[in-house]
Steps between C-alpha positions, in 0.01 A plus 500: 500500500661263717155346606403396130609100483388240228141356628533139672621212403163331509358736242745494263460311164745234409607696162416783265458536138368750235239384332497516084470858446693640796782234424518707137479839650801429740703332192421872339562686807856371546583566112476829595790532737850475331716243522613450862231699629219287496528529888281843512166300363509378849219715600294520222474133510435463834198746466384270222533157694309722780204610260446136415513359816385782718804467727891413449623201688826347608446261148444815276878678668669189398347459167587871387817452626515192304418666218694831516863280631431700873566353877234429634550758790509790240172487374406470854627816591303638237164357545550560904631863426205643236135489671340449193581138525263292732702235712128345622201346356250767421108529422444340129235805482621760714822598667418865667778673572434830706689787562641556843677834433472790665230700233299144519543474822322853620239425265402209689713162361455395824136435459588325163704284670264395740256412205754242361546374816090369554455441132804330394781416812538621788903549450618604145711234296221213537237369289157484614310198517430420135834632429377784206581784722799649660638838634766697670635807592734713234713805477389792311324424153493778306106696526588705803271746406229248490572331822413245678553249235552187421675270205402164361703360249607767293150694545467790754156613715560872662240723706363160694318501798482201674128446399665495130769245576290244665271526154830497260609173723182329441500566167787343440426206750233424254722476201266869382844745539502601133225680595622763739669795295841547628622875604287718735202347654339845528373763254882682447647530169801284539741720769329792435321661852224358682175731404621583160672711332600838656738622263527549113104485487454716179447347171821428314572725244805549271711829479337610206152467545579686815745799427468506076208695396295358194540601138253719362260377276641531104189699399623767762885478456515598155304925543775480775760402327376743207511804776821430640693802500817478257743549818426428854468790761812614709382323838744532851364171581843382557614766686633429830340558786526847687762630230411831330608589135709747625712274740544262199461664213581164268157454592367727187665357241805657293468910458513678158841606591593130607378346200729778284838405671459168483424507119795689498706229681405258299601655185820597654553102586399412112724740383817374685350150355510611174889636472641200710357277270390621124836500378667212666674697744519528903364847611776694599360714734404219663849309516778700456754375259329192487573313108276188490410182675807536696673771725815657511550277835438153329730575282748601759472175695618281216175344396223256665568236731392166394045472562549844640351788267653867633325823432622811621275857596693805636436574866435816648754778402691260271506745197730704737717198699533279183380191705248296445263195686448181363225270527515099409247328399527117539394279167328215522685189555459209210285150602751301660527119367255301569540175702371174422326388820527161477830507378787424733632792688463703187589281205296497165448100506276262678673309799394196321436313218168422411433115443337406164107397508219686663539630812379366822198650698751621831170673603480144681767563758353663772629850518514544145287746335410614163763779532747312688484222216537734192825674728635098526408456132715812380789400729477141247320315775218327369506116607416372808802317506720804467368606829561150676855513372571882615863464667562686832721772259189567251221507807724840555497583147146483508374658786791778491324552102139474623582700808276196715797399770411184614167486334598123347618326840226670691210354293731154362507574163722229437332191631218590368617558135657179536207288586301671156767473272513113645110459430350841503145578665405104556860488655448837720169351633662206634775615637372839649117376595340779293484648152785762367360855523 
């Protein structure tokens, strides 16, 4: 890292600038950063100045910085830091950059190497003679798999032998390179093995077609349908594995003599149903001395507590202790009161008063949205020179309403609202150097 320096003096052009369409782009670009963040565009903009001009130069740093309020030295740092950024003149058809890492490296980038160095320069960073082609040596690239490899521009060639590199270079020497197919330069599919595929190699078929048998046809489901027996035959299909009848006799279904106590139970159970509840009354037999809704222990305890409802049941052997257990059950509480949100610290009315006319678009001061602006709007904010006026004392109201603590220093709400309520967008332009968001 510490090796990569700016290219000489000698080679450097006397300025920079974007041409028409990349002059618009960057305008764009910057729009898209809030305000007093228009800083972190530094690199996309340096990758465009780059793509125009094939390289970035000591006149591009200092007209992005120019452009984005940076020292100089800071976008240095950057373009010197990422390798992505060329510091020297390269090829106008070719730059080939090829991986030196260690899965290129076995695979023989040293060979590849040596093929840059007859065809293009002997030592990587320098144009050959007509000044189309350049190379040099990278860190890994990405098609491991595929290696050795190389890059140029934003293109990668994988599986080479050197044979294939010296015919990609010429190619490109003779201004022919968008006719090599980037990717593998063999017969692989993409990363898949050398040879072919050794895996997976039957035809691809879904779950169904594979594990679902077919319908049958309708002219033979309907005499099976018509013999269908009324009720399917007892099967021990789903009988368990190594377990007899005998060892789990739930296995044959309910007995004769099964199937007669339990329809007795359960007209036992109706029964009891029937006298607790035909005539209004509890059962008696099955509460003891019980009267109604409530026990002889509500009463006892001097009525309900307040959203508590009490029901009482004897416990075991109360009938001869005379004591009883009582359960609570907890009623639902009612909907507390709701809060006005944009109401201060609770109160039913706006913080403000609400200027006549139509309201202003805040949408224009950066960090306003269309949520943020109807909240503003409800506290009776709806003029941009509201906002320009805010006193330290209401900036608290606000924010402490809004919950947004220092939302409206942090992005300058108020010098900005000022300059639009002065002249609005025309105004913003001039001041700021760009459109309101």
């Amino acid at each position: 890292m510490v090796a990569r320096r700016l290219a000489d003096e000698s080679v450097q052009p006397p300025n920079f600038a974007f041409n028409a369409e990349n002059a618009k782009w960057a305008d764009w670009k910057i729009g898209l950063y809030p305000a007093g963040r228009q800083q972190s565009a530094v690199i996309p903009l340096l990758m465009r100045a780059q793509e125009q001009d094939g390289w970035v130069t000591r006149a591009t740093i200092e007209k992005v910085a120019d452009m984005l309020g940076m020292a100089y030295i800071r976008v240095l740092e950057v373009a010197t830091f990422y390798t992505q950024f060329q510091l020297q003149p390269v090829g106008t058809r070719a730059h080939v950059q090829v991986c030196g890492t260690t899965p290129c490296m076995l695979r023989g980038a040293e060979g590849l190497m040596d093929v840059c160095k007859s065809k293009i320069h002997h030592e990587p960073g320098h144009l050959n003679a007509d000044g189309t082609l350049s190379w040099e040596e990278v860190e890994c690239a990405g098609a491991c798999v595929n290696a050795p490899m190389v890059t140029i521009f934003k293109d990668t060639y994988e599986d080479l032998s050197e044979e294939r590199l010296a015919e990609i270079i010429d190619a490109f020497a003779a201004g022919n390179g968008a006719s090599i197919k980037p990717g593998t330069q063999t017969e692989r599919l993409n990363a898949a093995p050398e040879g072919g595929r050794v895996v997976l190699l039957e035809e691809a078929t879904t779950f169904r077609e594979k594990f679902v048998p077919p319908p049958p046809p309708p002219e033979a489901a309907a005499p099976a349908a018509a013999a269908a027996p009324a009720s399917p035959p007892p099967t021990t299909a789903a009988k368990p594995k190594d377990v007899s009848e005998e060892s789990a006799p739930a296995l044959k279904g309910p007995s004769r003599e099964g199937k007669v106590s339990e329809a007795k139970a359960e007209g036992e159970r109706k029964a009891a149903g029937a006298s607790a509840h035909a005539d209004g009354e509890p059962n008696k037999a099955m509460r003891p001395d019980a009267t109604g809704s409530e026990s002889e222990a509500a009463k006892v305890d001097g009525g309900k507590a307040p959203g508590k409802s009490t029901a009482s049941a004897p416990a075991d052997g109360a009938a001869a202790t005379g004591t009883t257990k009582t359960r609570t059950i907890i009623a639902p509480k009612a909907n507390p009161k709701e809060v006005n949100p944009v109401a201060e610290k609770g109160g039913d009315a706006p913080l403000f008063v609400a200027p006549e006319g139509a309201a202003d678009d805040l949408k224009l001061i950066a960090g306003v949205g269309p949520v943020l602006e109807r909240r503003l709007n409800a506290l009776g904010i709806t003029k941009w020179g509201q906002v320009a006026a805010l006193t330290p004392e209401q900036i608290d109201q606000v924010e402490g309403s809004l919950n947004f603590k220092g939302r409206v220093e942090r992005d300058d709400w108020l010098k900005q609202a000022e300059v639009l309520a002065r002249g609005g967008e025309e105004e913003y332009v001039r001041v700021f150097g760009k459109k309101p968001r």
